[in-house]
N, C-alpha and C positions, 0 to 999 in steps of 0.2 A: 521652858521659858516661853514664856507668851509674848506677843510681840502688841505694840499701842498702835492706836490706829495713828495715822501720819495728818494731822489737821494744816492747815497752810499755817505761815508763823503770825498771820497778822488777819485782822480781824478784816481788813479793805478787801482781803484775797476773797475769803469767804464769801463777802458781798458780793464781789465782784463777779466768782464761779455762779453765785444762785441767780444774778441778773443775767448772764449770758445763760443759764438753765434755759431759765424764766423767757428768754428773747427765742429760743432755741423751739423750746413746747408752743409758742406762739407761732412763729413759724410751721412747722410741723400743723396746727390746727388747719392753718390757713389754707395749706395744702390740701389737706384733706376738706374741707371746701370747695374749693375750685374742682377738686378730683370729684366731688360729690354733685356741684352743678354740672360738670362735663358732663356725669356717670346719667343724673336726669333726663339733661339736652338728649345724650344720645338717647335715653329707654323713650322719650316723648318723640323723637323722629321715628323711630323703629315700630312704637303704636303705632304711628301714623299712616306709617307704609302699610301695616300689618293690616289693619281696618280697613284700604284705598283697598288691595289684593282680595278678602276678604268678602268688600264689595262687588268687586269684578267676577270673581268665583260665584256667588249666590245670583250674580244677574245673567252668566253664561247658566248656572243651574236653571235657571226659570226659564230658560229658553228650552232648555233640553228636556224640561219634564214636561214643556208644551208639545214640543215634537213626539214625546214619547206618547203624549194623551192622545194627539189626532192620527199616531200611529196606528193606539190600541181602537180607536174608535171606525179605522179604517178595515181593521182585521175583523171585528165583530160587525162588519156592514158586510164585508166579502162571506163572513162563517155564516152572515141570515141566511134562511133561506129565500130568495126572492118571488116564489111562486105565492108566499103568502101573502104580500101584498100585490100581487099582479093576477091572480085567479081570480079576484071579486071585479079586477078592473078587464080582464075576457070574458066575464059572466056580467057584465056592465054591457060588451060591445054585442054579446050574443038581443040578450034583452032586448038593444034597443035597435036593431036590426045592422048593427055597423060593420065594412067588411075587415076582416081582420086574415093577419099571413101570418102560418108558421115558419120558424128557419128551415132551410132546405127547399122552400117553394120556392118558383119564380117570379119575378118582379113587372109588371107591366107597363105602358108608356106611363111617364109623368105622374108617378104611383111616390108618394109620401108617405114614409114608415115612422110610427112612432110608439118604441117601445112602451111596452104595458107594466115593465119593472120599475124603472124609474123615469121615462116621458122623454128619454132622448129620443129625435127626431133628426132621421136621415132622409136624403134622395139619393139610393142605388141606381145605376145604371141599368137601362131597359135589359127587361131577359136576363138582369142577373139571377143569380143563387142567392137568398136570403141568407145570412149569416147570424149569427147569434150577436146579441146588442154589445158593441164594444166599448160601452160604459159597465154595466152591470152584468152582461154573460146569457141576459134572458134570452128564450127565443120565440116571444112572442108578441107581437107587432099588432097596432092597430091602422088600417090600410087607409091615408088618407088621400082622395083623387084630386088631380088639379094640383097636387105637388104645395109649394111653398105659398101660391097666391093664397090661399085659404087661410 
């Protein structure tokens, strides 16, 4: 025995179930709209943040591959060797008659030192011990007299 399908008795009911369907799926869409502009709002806040972060991280990088460059560039100034540029510049002081002190000599009155590595320029204290240049390590000094007037 088969059984009929059960239909309402009257044709208003029918109407009336497929306009509430009908009002029902309407609903329903709408939702899923509002869910769907939410779902946007939020993905378009979250870029936003996402890009700001982003930006922040790539500009602490630029900082850091700065540091990292005049690290490398400090390590290959320490690894040169410094007599190669400082040997032409004691065959300079020889030449032209100037007096020059190595580390370990003594300093005289009012005696101005200026390294031959890279041009720092000290006044030691009379009768000290010359020391090796405490910028670049050298130890070799061009003697300048009369100290700082010159």
């Amino acid at each position: 025995m088969t059984k009929e399908p059960k239909l309402p008795p009257e044709d208003e009911d029918l109407t009336e179930e497929l306009r509430r369907d009908l009002e029902n799926l309407i609903e329903d869409e709408l939702a899923v709209e509002d869910l769907t502009a939410n779902k946007v709002a939020f993905l378009r806040a979250w870029l936003k943040d996402d890009l700001h972060r982003a930006g922040d991280y790539m500009r602490g990088l630029g900082g850091e591959i700065r540091t990292l460059e005049e690290r490398t560039g400090d390590w290959l100034l320490d690894a040169a060797d410094p007599t190669e540029t400082a040997w032409p510049n004691l065959v300079r002081c020889i030449r032209r008659g100037q007096p020059w002190a190595l580390a370990g000599e003594r300093v005289g009155a009012g005696e101005e030192l200026q390294c031959l590595g890279c041009g720092y320029r000290a006044m030691p204290p009379e009768n000290s011990q010359i020391t090796p240049c405490h910028r670049c390590g050298y130890g070799c000094f061009r003697q300048i007299e009369g100290g700082l007037d010159e």
